[in-house]
C-alpha positions as CSV (number, residue, x, y, z in Angstrom):
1,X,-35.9,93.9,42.3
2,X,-36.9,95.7,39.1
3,X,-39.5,97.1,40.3
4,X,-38.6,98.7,43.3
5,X,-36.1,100.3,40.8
6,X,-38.6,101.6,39.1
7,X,-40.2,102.7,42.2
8,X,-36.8,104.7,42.9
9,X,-36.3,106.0,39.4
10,X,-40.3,107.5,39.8
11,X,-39.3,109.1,42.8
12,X,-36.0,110.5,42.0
13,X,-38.2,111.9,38.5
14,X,-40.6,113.5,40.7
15,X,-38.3,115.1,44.1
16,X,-35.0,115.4,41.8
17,X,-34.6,118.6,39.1
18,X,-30.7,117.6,38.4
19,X,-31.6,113.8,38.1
20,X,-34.8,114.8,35.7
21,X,-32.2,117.3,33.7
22,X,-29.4,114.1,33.7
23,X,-32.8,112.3,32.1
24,X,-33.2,115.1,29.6
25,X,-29.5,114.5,27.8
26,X,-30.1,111.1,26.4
27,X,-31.7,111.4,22.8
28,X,-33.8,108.6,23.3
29,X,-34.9,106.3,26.4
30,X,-32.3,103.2,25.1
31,X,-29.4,105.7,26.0
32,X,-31.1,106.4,30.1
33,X,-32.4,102.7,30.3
34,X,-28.4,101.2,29.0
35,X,-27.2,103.3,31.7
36,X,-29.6,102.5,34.3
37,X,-29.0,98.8,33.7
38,X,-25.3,99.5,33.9
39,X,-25.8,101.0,37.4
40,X,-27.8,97.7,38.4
41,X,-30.9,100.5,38.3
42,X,-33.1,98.9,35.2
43,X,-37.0,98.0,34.6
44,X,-38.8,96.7,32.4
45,X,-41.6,98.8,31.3
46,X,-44.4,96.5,33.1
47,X,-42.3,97.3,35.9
48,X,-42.4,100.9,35.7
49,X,-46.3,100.5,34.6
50,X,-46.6,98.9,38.1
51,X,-45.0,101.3,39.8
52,X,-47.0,104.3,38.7
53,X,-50.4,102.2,39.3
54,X,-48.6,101.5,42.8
55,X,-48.6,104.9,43.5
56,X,-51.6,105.6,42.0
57,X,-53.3,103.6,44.4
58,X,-51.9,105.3,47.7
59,X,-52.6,109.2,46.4
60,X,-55.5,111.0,48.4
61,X,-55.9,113.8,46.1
62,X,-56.2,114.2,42.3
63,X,-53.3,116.8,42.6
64,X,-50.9,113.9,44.0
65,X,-52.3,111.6,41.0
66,X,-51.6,113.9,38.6
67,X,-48.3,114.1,39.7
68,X,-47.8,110.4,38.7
69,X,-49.8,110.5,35.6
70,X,-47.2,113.1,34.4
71,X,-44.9,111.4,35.5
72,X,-46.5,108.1,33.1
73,X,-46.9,110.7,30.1
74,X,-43.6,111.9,30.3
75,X,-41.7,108.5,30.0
76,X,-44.4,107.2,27.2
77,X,-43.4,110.4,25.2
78,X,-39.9,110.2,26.1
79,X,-39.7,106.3,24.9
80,X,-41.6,107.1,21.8
């Protein structure tokens, strides 16, 4: 269950400006993960892990990867 939301909240990141601006408000990833557990919406970061290498897995070109590996970057710099 977790980790399709993870799946969705990669998804939303990547196809959603307002959603990644919504991200952008919370000073810290506690703040975005308390809400998305409120909203029945939270992983655990080996879930999100899995989801990227999911995706990983099923891109055809380096541009799609990169795509995800931002993706990876920018919540590893946003939790930290």
């Amino acid at each position: 269950m977790s980790l399709n939301n993870a799946l969705e909240f990669i998804e939303l990141v990547k196809s959603n400006e307002g959603f990644r601006q919504k991200c952008y408000e919370y000073d810290n990833i506690e703040g975005l993960m308390m809400e998305l557990i409120q909203n029945n919406k939270g992983f655990t970061p080996d879930d999100f892990e899995n989801a990227i290498n999911m995706n990983l897995i099923k891109c055809q070109t380096y541009e799609m990867a990169e795509i995800f590996k931002e993706i990876d970057n920018w919540f590893k710099l946003f939790a930290y």
